[in-house]
Structures are given as C-alpha cells and as structure tokens.
LOMIPA-503383 format. One record per residue: x, y, z of N, C-alpha, C in turn. Coordinates in nm, 3 decimals. Example, Ala and Ser with C-alpha at 12.3 -4.5 7.8 and 13.67 -1.06 7.14 Angstrom:
<rs>
     n.X     n.Y     n.Z    ca.X    ca.Y    ca.Z     c.X     c.Y     c.Z
   1.319  -0.569   0.780   1.230  -0.450   0.780   1.320  -0.330   0.780
   1.285  -0.225   0.708   1.367  -0.106   0.714   1.290   0.003   0.787
</rs>
This chain:
<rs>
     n.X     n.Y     n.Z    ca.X    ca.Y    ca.Z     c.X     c.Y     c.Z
   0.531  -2.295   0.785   0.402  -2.270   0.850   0.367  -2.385   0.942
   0.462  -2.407   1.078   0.421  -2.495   1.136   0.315  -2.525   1.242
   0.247  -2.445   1.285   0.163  -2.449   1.366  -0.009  -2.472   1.375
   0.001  -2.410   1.200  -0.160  -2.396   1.121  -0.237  -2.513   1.235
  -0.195  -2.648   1.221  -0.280  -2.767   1.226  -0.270  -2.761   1.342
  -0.223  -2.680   1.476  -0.231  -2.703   1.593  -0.336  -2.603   1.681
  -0.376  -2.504   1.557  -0.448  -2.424   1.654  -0.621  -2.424   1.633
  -0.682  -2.382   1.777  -0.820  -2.435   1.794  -0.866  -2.348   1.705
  -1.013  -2.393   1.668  -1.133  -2.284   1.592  -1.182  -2.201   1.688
  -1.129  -2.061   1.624  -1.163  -1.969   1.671  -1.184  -1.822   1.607
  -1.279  -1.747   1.610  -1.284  -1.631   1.556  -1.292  -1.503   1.588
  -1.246  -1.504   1.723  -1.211  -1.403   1.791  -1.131  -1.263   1.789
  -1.026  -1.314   1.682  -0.940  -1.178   1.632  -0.799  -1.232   1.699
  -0.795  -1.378   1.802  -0.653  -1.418   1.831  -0.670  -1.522   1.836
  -0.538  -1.564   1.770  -0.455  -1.716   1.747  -0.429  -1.784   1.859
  -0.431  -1.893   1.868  -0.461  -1.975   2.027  -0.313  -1.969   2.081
  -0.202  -1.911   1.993  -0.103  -1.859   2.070  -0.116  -1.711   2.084
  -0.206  -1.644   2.072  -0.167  -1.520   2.131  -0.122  -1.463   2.239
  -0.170  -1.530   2.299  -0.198  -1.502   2.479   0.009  -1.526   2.516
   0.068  -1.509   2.416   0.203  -1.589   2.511   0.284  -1.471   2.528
   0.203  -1.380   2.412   0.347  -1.266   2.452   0.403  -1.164   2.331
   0.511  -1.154   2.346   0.567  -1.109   2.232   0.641  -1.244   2.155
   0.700  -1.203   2.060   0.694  -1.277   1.966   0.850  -1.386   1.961
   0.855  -1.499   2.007   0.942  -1.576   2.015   0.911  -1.698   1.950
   1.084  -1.732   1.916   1.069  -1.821   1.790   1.119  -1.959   1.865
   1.056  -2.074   1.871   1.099  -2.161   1.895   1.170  -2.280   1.801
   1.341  -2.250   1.809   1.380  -2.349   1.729   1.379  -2.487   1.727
   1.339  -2.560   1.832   1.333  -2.672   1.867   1.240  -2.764   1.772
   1.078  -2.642   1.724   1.029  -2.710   1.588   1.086  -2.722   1.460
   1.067  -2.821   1.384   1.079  -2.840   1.266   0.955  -2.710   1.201
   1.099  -2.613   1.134   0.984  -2.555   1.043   1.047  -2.545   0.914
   0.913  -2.524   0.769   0.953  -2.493   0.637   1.050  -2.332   0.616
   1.051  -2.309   0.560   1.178  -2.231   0.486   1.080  -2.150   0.424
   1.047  -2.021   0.534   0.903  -1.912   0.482   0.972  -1.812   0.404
   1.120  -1.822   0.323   1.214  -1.720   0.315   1.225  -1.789   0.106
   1.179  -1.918   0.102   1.212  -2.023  -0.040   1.091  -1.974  -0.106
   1.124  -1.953  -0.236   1.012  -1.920  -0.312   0.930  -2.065  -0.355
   0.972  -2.159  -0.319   0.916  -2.298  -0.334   0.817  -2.319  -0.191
   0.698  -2.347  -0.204   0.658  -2.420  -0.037   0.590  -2.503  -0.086
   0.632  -2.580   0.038   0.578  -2.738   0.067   0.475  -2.725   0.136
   0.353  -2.742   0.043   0.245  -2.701   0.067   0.201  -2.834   0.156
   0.228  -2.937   0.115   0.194  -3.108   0.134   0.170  -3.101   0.289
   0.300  -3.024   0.392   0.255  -3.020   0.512   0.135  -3.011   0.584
   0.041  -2.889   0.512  -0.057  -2.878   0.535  -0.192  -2.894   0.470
  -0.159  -2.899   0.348  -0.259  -2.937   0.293  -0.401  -2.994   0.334
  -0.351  -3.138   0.351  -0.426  -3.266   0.386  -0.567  -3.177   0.527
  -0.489  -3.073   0.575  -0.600  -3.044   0.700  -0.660  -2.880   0.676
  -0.633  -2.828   0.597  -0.645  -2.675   0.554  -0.766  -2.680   0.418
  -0.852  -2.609   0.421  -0.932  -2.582   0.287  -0.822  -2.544   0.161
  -0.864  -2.608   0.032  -0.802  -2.542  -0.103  -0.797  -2.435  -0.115
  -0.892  -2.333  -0.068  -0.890  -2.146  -0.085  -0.804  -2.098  -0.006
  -0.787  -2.195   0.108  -0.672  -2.083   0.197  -0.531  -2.132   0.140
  -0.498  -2.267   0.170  -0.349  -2.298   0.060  -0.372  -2.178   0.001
  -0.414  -2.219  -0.122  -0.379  -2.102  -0.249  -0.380  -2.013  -0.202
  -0.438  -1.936  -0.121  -0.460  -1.778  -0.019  -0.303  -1.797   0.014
  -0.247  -1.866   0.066  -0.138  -1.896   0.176   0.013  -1.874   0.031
  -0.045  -1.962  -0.029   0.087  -1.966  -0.159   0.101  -1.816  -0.219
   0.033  -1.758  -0.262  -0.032  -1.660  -0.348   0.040  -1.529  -0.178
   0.008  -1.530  -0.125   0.081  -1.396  -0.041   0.147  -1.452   0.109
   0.225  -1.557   0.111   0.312  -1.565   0.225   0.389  -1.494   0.240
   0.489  -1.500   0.107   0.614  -1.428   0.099   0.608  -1.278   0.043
   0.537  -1.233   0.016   0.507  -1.075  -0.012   0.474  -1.067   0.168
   0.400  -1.102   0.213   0.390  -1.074   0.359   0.508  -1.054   0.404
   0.574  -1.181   0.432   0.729  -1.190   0.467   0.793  -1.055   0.434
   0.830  -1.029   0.321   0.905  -0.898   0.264   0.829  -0.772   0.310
   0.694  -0.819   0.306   0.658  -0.657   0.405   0.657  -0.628   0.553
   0.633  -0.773   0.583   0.687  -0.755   0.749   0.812  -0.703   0.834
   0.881  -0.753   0.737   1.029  -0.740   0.701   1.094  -0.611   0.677
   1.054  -0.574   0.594   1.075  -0.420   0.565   1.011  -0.316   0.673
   0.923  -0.346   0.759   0.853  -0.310   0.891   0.944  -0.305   1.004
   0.972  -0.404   1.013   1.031  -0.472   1.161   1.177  -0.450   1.129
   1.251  -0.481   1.064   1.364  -0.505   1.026   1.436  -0.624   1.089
   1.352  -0.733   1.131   1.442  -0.808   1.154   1.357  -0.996   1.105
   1.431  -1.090   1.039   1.301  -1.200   0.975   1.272  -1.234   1.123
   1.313  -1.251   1.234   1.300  -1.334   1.316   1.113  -1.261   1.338
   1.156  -1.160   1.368   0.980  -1.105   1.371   0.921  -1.084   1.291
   0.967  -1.118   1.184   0.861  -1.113   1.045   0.810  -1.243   1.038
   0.894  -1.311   1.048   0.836  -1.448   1.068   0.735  -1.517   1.149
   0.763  -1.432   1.282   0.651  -1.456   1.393   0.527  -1.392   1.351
   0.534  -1.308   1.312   0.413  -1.209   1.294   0.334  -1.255   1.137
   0.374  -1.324   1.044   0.360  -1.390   0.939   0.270  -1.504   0.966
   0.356  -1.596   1.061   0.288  -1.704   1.123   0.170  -1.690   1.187
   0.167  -1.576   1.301   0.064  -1.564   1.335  -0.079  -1.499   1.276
  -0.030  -1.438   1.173  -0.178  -1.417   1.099  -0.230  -1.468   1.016
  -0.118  -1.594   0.953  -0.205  -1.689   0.871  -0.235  -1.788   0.985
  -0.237  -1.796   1.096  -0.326  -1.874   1.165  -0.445  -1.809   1.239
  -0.434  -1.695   1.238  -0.561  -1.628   1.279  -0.687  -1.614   1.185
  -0.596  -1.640   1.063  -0.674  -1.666   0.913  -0.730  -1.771   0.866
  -0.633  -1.855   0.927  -0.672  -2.058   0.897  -0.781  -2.060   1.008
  -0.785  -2.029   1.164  -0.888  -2.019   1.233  -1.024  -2.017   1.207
  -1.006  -1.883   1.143  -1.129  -1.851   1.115  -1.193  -1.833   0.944
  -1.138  -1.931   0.895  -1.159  -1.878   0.702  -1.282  -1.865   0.705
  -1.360  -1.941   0.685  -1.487  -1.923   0.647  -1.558  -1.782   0.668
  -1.539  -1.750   0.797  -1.562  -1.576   0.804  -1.498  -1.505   0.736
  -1.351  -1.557   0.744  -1.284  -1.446   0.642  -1.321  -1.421   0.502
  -1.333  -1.549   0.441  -1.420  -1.572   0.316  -1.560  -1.491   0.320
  -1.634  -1.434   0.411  -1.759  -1.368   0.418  -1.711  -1.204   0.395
  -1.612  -1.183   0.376  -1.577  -1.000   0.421  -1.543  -0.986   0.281
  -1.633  -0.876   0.250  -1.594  -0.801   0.116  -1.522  -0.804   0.021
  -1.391  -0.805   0.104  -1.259  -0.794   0.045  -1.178  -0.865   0.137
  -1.165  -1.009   0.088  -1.058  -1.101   0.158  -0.896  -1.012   0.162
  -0.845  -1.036   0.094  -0.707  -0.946   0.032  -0.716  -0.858   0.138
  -0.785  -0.772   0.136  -0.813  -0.612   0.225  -0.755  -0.662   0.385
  -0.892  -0.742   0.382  -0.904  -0.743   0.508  -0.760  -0.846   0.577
  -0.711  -0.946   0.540  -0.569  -1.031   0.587  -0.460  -0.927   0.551
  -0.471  -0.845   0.446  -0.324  -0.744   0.479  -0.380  -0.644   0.590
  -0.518  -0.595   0.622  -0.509  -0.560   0.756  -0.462  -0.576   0.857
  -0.496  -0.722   0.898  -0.483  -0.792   0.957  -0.305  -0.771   1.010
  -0.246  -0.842   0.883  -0.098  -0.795   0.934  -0.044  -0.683   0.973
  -0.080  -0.581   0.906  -0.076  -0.445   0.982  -0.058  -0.444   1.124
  -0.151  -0.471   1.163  -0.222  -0.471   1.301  -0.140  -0.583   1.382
  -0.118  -0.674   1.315   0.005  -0.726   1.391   0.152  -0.700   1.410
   0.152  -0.616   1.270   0.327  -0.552   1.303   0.310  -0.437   1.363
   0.175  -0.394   1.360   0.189  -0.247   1.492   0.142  -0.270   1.607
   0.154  -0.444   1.641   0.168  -0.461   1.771   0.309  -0.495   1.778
   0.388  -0.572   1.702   0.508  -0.600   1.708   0.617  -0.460   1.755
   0.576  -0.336   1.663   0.656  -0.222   1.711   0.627  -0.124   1.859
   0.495  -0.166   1.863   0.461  -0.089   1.963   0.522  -0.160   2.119
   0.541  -0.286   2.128   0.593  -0.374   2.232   0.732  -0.391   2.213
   0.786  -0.363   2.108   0.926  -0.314   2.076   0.996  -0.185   2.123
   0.857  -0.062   2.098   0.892   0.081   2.171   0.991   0.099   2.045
   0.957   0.114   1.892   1.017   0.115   1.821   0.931   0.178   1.703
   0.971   0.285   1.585   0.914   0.308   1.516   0.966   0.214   1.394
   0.863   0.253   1.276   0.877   0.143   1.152   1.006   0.166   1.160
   1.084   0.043   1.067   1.237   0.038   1.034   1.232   0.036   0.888
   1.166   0.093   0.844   1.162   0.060   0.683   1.297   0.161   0.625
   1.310   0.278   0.687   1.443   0.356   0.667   1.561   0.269   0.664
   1.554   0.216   0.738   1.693   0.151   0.797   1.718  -0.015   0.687
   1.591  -0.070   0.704   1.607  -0.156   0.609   1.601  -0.179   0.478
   1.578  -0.017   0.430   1.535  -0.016   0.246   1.728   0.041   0.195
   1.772   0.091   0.351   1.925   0.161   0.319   2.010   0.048   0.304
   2.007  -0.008   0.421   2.071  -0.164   0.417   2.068  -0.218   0.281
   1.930  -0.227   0.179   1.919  -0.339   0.092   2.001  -0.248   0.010
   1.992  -0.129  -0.006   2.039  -0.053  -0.115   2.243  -0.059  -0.139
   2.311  -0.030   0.026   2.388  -0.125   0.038   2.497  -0.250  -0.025
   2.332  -0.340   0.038   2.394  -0.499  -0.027   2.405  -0.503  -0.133
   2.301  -0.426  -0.252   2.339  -0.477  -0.425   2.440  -0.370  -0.427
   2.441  -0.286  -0.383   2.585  -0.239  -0.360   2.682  -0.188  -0.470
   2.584  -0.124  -0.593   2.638  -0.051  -0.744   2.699   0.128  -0.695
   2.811   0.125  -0.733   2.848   0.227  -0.742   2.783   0.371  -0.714
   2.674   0.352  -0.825   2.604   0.466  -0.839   2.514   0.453  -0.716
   2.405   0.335  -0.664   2.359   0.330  -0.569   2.410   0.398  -0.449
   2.534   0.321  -0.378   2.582   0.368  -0.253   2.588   0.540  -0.268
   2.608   0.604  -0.439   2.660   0.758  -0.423   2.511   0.835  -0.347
   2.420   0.747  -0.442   2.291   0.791  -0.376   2.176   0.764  -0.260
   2.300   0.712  -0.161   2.224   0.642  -0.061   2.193   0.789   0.044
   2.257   0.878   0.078   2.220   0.978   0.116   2.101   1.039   0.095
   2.086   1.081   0.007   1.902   1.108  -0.065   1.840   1.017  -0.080
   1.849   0.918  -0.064   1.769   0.781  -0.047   1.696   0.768   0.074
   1.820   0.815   0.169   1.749   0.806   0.300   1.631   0.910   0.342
   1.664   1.018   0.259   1.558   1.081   0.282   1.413   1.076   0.234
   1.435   0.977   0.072   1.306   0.956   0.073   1.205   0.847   0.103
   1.335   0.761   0.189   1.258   0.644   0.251   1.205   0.686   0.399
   1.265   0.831   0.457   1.158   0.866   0.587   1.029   0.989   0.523
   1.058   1.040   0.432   0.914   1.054   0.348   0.814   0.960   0.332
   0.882   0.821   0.239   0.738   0.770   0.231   0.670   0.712   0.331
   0.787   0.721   0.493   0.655   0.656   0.587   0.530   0.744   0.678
   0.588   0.879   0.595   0.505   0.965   0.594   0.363   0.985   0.525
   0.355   0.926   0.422   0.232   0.879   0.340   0.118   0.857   0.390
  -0.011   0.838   0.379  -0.103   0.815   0.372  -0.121   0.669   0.365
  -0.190   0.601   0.439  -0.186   0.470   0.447  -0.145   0.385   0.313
  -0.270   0.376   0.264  -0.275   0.339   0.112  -0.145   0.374   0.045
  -0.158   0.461  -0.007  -0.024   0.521  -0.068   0.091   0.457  -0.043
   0.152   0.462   0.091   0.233   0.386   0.200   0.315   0.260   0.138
   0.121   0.184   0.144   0.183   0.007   0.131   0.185  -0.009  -0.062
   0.109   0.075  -0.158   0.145   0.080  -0.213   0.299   0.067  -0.318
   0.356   0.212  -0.267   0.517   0.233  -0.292   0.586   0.133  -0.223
   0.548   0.070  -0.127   0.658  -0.029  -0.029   0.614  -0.151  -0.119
   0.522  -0.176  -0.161   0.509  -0.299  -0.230   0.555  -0.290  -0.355
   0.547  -0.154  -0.439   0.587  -0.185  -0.587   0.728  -0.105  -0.627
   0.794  -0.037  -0.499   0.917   0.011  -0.510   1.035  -0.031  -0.447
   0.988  -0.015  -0.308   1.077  -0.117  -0.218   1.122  -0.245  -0.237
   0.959  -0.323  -0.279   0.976  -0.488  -0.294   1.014  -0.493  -0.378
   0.977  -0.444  -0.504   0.968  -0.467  -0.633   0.848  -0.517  -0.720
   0.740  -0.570  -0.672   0.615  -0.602  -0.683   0.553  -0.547  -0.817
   0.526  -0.588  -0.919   0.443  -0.515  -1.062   0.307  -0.510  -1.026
   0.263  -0.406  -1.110   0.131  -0.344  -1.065   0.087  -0.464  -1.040
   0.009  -0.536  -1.114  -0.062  -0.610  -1.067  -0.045  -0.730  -0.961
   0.057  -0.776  -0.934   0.072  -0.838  -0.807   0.003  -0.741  -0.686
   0.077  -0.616  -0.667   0.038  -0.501  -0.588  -0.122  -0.545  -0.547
  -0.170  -0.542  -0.636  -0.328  -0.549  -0.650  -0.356  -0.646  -0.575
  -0.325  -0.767  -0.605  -0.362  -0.860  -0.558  -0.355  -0.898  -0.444
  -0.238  -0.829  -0.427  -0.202  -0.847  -0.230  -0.295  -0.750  -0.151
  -0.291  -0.596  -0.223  -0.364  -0.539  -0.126  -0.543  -0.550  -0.153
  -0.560  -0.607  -0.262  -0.695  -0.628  -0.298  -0.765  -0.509  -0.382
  -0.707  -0.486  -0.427  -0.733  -0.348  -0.515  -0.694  -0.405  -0.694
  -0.759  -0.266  -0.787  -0.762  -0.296  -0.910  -0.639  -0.208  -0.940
  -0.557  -0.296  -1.031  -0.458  -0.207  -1.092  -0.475  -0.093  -1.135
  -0.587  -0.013  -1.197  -0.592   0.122  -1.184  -0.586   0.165  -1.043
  -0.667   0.113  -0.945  -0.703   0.195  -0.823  -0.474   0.196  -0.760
  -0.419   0.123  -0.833  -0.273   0.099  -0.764  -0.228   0.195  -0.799
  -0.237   0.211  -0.954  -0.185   0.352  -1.015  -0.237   0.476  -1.026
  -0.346   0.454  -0.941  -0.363   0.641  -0.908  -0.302   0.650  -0.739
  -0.287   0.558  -0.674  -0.197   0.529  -0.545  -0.091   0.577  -0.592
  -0.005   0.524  -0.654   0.148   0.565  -0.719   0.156   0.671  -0.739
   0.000   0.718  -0.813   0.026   0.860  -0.879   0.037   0.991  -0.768
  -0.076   0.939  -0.652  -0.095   1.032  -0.566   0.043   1.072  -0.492
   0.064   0.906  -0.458   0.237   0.958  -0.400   0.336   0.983  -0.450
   0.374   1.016  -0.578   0.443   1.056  -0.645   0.458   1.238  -0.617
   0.286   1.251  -0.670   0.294   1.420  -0.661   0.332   1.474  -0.492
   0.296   1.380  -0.381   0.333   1.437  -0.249   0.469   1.398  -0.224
   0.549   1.332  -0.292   0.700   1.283  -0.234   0.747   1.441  -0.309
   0.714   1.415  -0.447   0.762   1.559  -0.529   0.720   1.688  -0.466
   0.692   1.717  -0.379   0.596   1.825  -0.387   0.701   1.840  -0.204
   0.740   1.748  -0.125   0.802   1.724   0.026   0.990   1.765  -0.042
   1.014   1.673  -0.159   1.142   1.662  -0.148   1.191   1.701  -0.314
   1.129   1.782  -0.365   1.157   1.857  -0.478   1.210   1.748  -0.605
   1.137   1.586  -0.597   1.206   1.504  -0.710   1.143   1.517  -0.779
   1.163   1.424  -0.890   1.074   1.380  -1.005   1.082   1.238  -1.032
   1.005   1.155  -1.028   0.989   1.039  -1.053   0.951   0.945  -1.230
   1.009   0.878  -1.299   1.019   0.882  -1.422   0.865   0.767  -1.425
   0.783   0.838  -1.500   0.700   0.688  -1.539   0.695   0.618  -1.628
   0.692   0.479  -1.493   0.696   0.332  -1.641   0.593   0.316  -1.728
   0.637   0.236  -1.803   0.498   0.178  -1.891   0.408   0.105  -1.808
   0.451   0.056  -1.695   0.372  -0.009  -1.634   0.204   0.049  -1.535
   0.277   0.239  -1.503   0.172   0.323  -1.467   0.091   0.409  -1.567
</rs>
C-alpha cells in the first residue's frame, strides 16, 4: 500500500491519482507484497488513523481475491485495490459517518472494477478465472468436472447483486460465513438466506443440487 501517505484530503469520490487514467503499475516504487497474508502495517501506520489500519488489515486481501476473480489479472487487482483504499484513507472520517462502513468500501470497489472492465471493453472474468483455479489444484475428479463448472460459473454472474458477491466470496474464495459478513457488512443470517436464495435460482437455471453445510 504505497501511496496511502502521498495522497491529498479529499472527499470527492477520487483519489488524487485518479485523473491519470487507466490503471498502470509503476514498478520503479518500492511496494509491500498485497498478495502475503502478513502486512507490514509499520509503513503506514505512523500517518493513518487506528480504525482504518485495522479497516485495511481486516479486508485488503479478500479485496485482492475479489478483484481478482473480476478482472482476471493481479496487475489490475492491485491497481484497483490500491486505489480504493486511498479513496478511503482520503476521506475516513466521512466514511466512518455512513451507516454501513463495510457496505459502503465494498461498494466502492465495485465501482472501481466496473470502471476497470468497462475501459477494458471487457466483461467480468470470473468464468475464466474460477476455471483456471479449478485447473491449478488440478484433482482428477475436478478437471472431469470442469465442463459443468463452467457452466455454473457463467450462471452465477448472472445473480442478483447480493447473491453474486455472496457465492464469490464464500464459494469461489472460500470465505466462512462469517468472514462473508464482515466484508460485505451484513449479519451471518442475512449471508445465509443470500446462499439460500442463490442456491434455489442456480437449481432452478441448471437443474443442480447443492449439499448444505453445517455452516448454512
């Protein structure tokens, strides 16, 4: 997160790099490792409020993995990561005023990866990148079922918003209910009637059945 401490106060809805473009990565900075489940928070610390750190620790890398699973590629997950926790560091204190913090910063990213695709001229890649992962762990039985896989990974971007980031967070990622929650700002019941809803419309599109955990 190298930039936090460089950008002006502002609460406008853009990061004092917005204005540059689409989304390019400059290697020439020294940056942390937004990919390590460890962060070196110390960088920023010293100039950032305690609520946003912890804000920042608590959903960088679930961001990351959902940007990711969006875009299909880190280089723009990364950009687009970066730039909304500085549109966030900008302006905390407002952000801290909105209902639902959680809500409103995974909005937020939204809205930045559907600027990322739309200047791409590209629809979500979540098909392409949930096939890939399926792929890499790469079990026998997996690859047999990567065919019907694919089909129900262009179903669920058929979903209903909610629903949507739901399943992408607690199926795709892997995310347990309650993390889910926490990222999108919701109560673990309100997650598992999400699950539930999309369950009955995936079943109901592509004739499955989905087994439930103890966890729903």
């Amino acid at each position: 997160m190298p930039s936090l401490t460089r950008r002006t106060a502002r609460c406008d809805g853009r990061s004092a790099r917005a204005g540059r473009g689409s989304p390019v990565s400059d290697r020439s900075e020294q940056r942390l490792d937004p990919w390590s489940d460890s962060l070196s928070e110390e960088a920023f610390a010293a100039v950032l409020p305690p609520d946003f750190t912890a804000f920042y620790a608590l959903h960088h890398r679930p961001y990351l993995l959902y940007a990711c699973a969006q875009l299909g590629t880190r280089a723009d997950a990364e950009w687009v990561v970066e730039e909304v926790f500085g549109q966030l560091a900008s302006c905390w204190t407002e952000v801290l005023r909105q209902p639902n913090v959680a809500a409103y910063a995974l909005a937020t990213l939204k809205e930045e990866t559907a600027k990322v695709l739309a200047a791409r001229g590209r629809p979500l890649a979540l098909v392409e990148t949930a096939a890939f992962a399926d792929v890499r762990a790469g079990t026998r039985d997996r690859l047999l079922r990567l065919e019907s896989d694919l089909g129900l990974y262009s179903a669920i971007t058929r979903l209903p918003d909610r629903q949507y980031d739901v399943v992408v967070l607690r199926y795709v990622l892997g995310y347990p209910v309650r993390q889910v929650a926490e990222i999108m700002g919701l109560t673990p019941a309100t997650v598992r009637s999400h699950v539930r809803g999309a369950r009955r419309r995936l079943a109901r599109e592509l004739g499955i059945a989905w087994t439930v955990d103890e966890e729903e």
